[in-house]
C-alpha positions as CSV (number, residue, x, y, z in Angstrom):
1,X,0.0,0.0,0.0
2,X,1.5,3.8,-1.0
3,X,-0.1,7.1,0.8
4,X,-0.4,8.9,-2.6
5,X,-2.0,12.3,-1.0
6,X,-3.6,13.3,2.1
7,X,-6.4,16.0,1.2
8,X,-8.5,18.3,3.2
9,X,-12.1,18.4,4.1
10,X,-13.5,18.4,0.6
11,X,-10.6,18.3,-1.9
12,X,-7.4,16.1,-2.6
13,X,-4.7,16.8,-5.0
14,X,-3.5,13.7,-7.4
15,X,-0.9,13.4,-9.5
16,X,-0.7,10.6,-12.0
17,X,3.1,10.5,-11.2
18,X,3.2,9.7,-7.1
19,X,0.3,7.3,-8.0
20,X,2.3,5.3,-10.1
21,X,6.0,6.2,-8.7
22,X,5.9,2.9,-6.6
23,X,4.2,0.8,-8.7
24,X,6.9,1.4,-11.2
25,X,9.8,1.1,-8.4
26,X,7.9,-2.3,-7.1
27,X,7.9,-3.3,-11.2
28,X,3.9,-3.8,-10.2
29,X,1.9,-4.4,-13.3
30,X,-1.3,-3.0,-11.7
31,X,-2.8,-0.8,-9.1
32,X,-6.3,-0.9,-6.7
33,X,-6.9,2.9,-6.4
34,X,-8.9,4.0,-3.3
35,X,-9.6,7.2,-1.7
36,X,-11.8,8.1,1.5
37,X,-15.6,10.5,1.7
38,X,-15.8,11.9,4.9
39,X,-19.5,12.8,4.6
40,X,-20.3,9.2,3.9
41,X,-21.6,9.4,0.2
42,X,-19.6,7.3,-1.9
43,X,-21.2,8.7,-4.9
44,X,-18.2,9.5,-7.1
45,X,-17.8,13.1,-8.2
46,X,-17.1,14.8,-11.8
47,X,-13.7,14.8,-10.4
48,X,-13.5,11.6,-9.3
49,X,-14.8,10.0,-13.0
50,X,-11.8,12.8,-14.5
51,X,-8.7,11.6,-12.1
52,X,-9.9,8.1,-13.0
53,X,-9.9,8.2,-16.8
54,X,-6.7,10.1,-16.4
55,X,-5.2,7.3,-14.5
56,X,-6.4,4.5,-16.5
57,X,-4.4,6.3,-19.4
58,X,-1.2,6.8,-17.4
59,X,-1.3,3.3,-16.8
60,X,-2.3,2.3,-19.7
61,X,0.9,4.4,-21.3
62,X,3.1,2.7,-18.2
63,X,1.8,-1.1,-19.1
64,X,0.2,-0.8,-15.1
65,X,-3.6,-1.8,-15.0
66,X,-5.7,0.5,-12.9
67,X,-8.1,-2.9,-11.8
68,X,-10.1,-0.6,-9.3
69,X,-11.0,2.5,-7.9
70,X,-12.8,2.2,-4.8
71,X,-14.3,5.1,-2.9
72,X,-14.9,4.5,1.2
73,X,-18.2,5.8,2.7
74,X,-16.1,7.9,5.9
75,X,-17.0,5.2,8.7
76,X,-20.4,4.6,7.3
77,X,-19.1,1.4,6.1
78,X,-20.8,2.0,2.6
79,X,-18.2,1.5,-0.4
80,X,-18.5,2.0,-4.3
81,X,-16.4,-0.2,-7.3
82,X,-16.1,1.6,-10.0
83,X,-15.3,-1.9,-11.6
84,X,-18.4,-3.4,-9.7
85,X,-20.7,-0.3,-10.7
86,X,-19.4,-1.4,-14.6
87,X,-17.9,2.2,-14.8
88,X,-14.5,1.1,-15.1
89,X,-14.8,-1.6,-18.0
90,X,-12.0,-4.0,-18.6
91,X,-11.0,-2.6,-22.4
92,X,-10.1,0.2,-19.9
93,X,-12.1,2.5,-21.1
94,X,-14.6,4.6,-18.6
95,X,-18.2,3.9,-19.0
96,X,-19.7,7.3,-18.5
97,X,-23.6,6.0,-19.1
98,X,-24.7,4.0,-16.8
């Protein structure tokens, strides 16, 4: 597991290369992406769809599959897949229409 970016109350910053600067160090060949809601909707955002797509390209440039991106419910306990919603299809492609 790599601590890519601690945010604050309603924003986090994410660069495509300290997400994948380990995974290339640890020669993985793909990466579980995962990142918290405090308020406990796990809805994913514009933003979240946008950092997404840009990662799956990255990796897709740096032969490291994103497999998942899983946004955390705060302490809720509710979760969302992107993979599991079908918004993160396995040609790697983003699924906008759900």
């Amino acid at each position: 597991m790599n601590l890519v970016s601690v945010g604050t109350i309603n924003a986090s910053l994410v660069i495509p290369r300290e997400v994948f600067k380990s995974s290339i160090l640890a020669n993985a060949s793909a990466i579980i992406g995962l990142h918290n809601h405090p308020s406990g909707n796990v809805k994913p955002s514009k933003k979240d769809m946008i950092v997404t797509r840009k990662l799956q390209k990255c990796g897709q440039l740096l032969g490291i599959e994103l497999l998942d991106h899983i946004i955390v419910g705060g302490t809720n306990g509710k979760m969302l897949s992107f993979r599991e919603e079908k918004m993160l299809n396995v040609t790697g492609r983003m699924d906008w229409e759900r």
